[in-house]
N, CA and C of each residue as an Amber inpcrd file, in Angstrom:
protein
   366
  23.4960000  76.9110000 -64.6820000  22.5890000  77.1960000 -63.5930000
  21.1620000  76.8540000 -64.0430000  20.2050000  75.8870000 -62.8980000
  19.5120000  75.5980000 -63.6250000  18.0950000  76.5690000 -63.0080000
  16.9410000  76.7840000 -63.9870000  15.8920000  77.5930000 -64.0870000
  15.3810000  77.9460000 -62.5100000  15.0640000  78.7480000 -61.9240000
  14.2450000  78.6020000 -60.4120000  13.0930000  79.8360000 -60.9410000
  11.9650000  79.8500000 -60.1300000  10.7170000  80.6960000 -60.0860000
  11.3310000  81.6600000 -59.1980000  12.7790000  81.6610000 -58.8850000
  12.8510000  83.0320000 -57.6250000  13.0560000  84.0070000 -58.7260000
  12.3100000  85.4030000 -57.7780000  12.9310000  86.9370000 -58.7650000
  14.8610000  86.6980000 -58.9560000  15.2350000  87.2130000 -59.6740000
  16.6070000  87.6680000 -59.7230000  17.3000000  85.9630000 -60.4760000
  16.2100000  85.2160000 -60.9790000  17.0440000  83.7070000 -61.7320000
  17.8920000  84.6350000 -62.9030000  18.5280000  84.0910000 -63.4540000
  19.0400000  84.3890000 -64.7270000  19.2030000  83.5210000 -65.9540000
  18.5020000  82.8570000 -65.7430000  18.6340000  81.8420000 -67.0920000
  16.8300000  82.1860000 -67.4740000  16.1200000  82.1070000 -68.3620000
  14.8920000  82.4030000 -68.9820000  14.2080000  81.0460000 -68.6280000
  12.9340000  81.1360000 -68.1660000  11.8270000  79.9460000 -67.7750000
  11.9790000  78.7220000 -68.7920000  11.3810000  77.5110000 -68.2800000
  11.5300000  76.5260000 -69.4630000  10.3960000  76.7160000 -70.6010000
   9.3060000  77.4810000 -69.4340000   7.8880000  77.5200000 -70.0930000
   7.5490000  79.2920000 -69.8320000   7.4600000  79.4240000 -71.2840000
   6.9300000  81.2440000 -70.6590000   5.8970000  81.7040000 -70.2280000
   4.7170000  80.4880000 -70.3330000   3.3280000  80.8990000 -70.0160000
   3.2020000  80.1190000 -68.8020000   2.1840000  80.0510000 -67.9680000
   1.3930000  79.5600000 -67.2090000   0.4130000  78.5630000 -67.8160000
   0.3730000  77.1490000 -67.9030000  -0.7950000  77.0020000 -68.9690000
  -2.1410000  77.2370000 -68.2770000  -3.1240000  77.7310000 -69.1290000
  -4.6130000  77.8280000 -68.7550000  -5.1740000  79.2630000 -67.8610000
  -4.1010000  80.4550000 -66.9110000  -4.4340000  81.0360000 -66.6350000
  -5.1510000  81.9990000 -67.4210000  -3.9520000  82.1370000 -68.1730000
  -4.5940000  83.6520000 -69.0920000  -5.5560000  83.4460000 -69.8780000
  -5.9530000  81.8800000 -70.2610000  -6.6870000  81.5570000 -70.9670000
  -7.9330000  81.4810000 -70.6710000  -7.7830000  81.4350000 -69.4700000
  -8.9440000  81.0920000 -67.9650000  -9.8540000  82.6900000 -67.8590000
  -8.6560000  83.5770000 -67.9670000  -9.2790000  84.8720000 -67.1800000
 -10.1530000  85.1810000 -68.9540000  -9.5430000  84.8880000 -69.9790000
  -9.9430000  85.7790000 -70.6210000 -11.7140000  85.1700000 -71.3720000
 -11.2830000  83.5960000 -71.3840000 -12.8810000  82.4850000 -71.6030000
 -13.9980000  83.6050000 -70.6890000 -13.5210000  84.0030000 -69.1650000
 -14.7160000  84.1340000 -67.8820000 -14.8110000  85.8210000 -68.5170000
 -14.0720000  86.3620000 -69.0670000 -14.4110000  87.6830000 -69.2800000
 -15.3490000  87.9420000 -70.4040000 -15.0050000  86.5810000 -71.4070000
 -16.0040000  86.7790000 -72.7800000 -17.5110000  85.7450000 -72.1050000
 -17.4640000  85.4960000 -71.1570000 -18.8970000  84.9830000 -70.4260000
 -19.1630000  85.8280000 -69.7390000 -19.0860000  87.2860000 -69.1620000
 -19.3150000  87.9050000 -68.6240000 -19.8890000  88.6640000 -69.5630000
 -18.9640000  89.1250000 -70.4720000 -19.3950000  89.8540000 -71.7620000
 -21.0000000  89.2950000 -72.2940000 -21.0480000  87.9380000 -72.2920000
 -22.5100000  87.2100000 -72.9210000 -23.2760000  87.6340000 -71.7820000
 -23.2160000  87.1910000 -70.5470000 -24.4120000  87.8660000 -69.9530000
 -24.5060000  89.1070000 -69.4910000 -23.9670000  89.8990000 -69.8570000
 -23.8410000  91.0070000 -69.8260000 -24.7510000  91.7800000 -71.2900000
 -25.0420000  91.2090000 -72.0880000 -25.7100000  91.0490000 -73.5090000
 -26.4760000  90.7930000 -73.4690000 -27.0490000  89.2040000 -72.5650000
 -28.4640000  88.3710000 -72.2280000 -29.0850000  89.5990000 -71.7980000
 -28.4410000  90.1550000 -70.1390000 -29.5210000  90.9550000 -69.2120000
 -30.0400000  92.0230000 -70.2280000 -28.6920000  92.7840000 -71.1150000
 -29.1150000  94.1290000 -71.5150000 -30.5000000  93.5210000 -72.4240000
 -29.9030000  92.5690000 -73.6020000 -31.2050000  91.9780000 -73.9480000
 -33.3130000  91.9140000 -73.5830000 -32.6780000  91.6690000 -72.7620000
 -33.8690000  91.1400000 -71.4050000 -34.5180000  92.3090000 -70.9380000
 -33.5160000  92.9920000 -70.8490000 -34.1850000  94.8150000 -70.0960000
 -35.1790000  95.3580000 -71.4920000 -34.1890000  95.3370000 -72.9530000
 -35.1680000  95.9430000 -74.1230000 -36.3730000  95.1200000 -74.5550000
 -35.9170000  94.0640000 -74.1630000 -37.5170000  93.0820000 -74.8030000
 -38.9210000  93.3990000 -73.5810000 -38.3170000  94.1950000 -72.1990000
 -39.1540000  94.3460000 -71.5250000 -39.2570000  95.7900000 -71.5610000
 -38.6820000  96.4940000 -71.6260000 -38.9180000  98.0340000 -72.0810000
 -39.0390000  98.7900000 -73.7660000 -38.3170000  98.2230000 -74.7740000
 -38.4330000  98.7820000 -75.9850000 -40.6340000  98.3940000 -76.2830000
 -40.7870000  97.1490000 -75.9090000 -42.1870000  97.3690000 -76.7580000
 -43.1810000  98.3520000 -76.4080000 -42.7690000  98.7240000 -75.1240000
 -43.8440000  99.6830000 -74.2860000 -43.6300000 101.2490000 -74.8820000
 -42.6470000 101.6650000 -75.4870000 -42.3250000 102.8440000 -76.1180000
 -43.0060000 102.7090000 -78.2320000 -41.9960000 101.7040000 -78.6140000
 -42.0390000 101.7440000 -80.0340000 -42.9660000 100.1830000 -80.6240000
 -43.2320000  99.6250000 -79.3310000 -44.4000000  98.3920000 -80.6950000
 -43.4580000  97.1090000 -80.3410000 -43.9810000  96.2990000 -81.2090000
 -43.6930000  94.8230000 -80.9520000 -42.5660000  94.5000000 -81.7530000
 -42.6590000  95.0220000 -82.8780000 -41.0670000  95.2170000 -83.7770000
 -39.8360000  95.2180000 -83.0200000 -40.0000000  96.4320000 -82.0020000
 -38.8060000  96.4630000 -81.3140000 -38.0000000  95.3550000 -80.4520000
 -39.0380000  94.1330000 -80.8540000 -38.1930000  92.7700000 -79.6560000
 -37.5190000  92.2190000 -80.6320000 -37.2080000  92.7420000 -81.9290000
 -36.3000000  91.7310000 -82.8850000 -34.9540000  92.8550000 -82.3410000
 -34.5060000  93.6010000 -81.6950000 -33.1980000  93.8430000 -81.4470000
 -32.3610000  92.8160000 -80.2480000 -33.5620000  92.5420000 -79.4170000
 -33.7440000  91.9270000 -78.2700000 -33.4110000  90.6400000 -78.3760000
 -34.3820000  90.1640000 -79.0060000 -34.3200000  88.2420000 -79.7990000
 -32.3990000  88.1140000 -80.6430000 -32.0920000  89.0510000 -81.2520000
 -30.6870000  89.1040000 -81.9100000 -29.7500000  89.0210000 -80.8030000
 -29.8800000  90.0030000 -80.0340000 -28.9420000  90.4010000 -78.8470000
 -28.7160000  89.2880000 -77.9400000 -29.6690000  88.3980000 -77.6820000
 -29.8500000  86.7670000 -77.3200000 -28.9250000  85.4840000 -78.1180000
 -29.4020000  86.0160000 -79.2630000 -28.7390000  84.9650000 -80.3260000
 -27.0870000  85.1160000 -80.5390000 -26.8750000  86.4220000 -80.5170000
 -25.3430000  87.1190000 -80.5710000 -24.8130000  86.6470000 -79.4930000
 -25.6240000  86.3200000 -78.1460000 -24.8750000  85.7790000 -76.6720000
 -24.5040000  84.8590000 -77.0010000 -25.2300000  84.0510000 -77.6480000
 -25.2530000  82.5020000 -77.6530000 -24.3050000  82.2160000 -78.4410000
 -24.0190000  82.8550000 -79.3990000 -22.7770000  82.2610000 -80.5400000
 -21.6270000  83.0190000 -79.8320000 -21.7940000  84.0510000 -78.7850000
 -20.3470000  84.6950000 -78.4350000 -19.7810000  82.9180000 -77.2380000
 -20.7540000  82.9700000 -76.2470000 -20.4670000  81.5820000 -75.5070000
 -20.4190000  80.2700000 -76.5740000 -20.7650000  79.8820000 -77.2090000
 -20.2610000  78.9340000 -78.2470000 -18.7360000  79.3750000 -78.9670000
 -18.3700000  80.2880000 -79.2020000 -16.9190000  80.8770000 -80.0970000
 -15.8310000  80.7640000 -79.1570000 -16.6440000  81.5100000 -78.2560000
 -15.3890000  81.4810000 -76.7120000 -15.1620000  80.1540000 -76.2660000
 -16.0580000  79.2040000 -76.1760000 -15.5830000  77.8140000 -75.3870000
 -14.8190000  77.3080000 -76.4640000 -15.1930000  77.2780000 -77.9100000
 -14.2240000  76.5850000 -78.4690000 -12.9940000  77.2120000 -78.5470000
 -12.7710000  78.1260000 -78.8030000 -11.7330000  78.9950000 -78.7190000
 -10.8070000  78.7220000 -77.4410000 -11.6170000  78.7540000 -76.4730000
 -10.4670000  78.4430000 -74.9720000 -10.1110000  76.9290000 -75.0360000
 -10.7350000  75.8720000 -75.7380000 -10.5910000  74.6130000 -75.5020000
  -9.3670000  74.4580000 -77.1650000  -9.6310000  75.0510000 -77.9590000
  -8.3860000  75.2750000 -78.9770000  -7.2280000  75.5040000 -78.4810000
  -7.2590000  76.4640000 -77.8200000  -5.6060000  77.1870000 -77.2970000
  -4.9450000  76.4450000 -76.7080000  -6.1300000  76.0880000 -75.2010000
  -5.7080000  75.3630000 -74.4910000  -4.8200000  73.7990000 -74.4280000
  -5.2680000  73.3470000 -75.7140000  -4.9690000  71.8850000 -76.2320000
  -3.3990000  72.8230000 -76.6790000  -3.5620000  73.4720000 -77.6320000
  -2.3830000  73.8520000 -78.5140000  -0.9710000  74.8650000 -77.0490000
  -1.6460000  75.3740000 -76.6170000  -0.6740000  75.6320000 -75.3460000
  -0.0830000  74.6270000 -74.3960000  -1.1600000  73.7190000 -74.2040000
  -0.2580000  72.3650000 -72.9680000   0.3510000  71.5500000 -74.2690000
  -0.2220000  70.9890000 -75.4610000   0.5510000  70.4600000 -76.1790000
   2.0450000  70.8770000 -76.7560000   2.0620000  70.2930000 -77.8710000
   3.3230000  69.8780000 -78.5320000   3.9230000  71.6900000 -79.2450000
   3.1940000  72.1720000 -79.2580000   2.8940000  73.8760000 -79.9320000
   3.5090000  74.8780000 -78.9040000   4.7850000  75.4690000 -78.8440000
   5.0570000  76.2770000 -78.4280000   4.1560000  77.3900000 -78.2540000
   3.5680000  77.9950000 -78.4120000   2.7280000  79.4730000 -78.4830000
   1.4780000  78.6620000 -79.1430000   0.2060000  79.3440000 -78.3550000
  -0.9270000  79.4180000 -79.1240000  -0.9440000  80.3770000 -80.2260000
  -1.8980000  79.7190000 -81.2830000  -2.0270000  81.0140000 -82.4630000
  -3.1460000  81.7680000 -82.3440000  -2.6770000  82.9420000 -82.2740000
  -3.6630000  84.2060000 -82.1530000  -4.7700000  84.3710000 -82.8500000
  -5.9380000  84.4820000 -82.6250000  -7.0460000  84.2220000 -83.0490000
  -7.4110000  85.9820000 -83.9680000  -7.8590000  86.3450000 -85.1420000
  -7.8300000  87.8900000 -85.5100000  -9.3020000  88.4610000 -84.6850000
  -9.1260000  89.2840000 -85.0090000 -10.6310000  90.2410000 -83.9720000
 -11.9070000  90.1700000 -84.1370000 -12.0920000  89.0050000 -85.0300000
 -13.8700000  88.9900000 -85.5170000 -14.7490000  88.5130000 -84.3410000
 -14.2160000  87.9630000 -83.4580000 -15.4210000  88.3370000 -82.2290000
 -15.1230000  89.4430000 -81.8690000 -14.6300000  89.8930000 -81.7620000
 -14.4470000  91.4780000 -80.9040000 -15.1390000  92.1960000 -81.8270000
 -15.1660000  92.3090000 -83.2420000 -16.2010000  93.0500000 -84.1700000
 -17.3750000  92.6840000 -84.3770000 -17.4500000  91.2030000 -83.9110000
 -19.2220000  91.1680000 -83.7430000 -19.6660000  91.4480000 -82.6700000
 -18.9350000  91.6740000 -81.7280000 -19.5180000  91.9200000 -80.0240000
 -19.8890000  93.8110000 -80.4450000 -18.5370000  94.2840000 -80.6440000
 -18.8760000  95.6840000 -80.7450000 -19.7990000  96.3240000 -81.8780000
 -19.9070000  95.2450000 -82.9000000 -20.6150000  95.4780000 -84.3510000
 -22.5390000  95.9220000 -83.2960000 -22.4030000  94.5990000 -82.9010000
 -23.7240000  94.5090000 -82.6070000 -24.2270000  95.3580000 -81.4820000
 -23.5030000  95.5960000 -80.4160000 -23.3600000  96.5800000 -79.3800000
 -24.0170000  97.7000000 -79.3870000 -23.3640000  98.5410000 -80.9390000
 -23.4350000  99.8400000 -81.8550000 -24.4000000  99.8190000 -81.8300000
 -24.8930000  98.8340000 -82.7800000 -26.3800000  99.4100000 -83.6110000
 -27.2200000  99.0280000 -82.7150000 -27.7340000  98.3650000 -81.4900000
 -28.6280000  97.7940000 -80.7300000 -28.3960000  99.2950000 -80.2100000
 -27.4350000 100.1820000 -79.7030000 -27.4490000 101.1860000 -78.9480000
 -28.4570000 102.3220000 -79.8830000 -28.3930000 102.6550000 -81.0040000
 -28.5490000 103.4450000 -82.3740000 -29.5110000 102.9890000 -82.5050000
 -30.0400000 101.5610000 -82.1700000 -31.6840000 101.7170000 -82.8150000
 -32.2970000 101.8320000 -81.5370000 -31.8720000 101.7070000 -80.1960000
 -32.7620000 101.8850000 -79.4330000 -32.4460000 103.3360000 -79.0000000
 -31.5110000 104.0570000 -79.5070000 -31.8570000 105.9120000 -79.1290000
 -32.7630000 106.0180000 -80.3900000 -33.2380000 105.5860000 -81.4210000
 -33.9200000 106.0910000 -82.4520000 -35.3150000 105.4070000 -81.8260000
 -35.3840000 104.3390000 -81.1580000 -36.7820000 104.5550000 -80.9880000
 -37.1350000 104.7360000 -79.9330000 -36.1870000 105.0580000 -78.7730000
 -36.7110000 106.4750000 -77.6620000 -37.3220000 107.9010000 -78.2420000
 -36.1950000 108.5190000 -79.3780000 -36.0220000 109.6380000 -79.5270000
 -37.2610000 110.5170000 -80.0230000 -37.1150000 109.0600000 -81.0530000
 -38.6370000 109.4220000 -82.5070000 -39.4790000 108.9350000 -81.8160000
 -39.6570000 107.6300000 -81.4880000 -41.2370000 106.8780000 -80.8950000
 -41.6480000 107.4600000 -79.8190000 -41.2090000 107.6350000 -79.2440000
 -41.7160000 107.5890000 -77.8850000 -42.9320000 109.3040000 -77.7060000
């Protein structure tokens, strides 16, 4: 019996993935994530100096730079898989969590230094 997309087939797909969806949703979620970083960015470089000084725009200027390499990691990353998923490669290879620890690394302490210079400066 050969493969069909109806519920209730019984033989297993030829292809288990979809190519490019999941790959799709997850590229637009780590670009959401970057500007989601830019704006917060953007808000402290316009509010941290008015509390704690001019110092405080180097969390700001980082938080910019951290966008920029998260959208640089992610495109290559989706354009990696993507080749290795429609190609000759059964399964893409799983990438380990070091963007996810620099997104949340940096997240942390941008949060921690800007309650320290509400708390104390202001």
């Amino acid at each position: 019996m050969k493969h069909t997309d109806e519920p209730g087939s019984l033989e297993p797909p030829d292809r288990l993935l979809d190519p490019g969806l999941q790959l799709e949703r997850t590229a637009l979620a780590w670009r959401r994530t970057a500007l989601a970083l830019v704006v917060g960015s953007v808000v402290a470089a316009r509010i941290l100096p008015e509390i704690g000084g001019p110092w405080t725009l180097l969390p700001a200027s980082i938080g910019i730079a951290v966008a920029l390499v998260l959208l640089v990691v992610t495109h290559r990353r989706y354009h990696r898989n993507q080749v290795r998923l429609v190609g000759s490669e059964s399964h893409p290879v799983l990438d380990g969590g070091g963007l996810q620890a620099i997104a949340a690394t940096f997240v942390l302490c941008s949060g921690i230094i800007c309650l320290v210079v509400t708390l104390f400066l202001a």
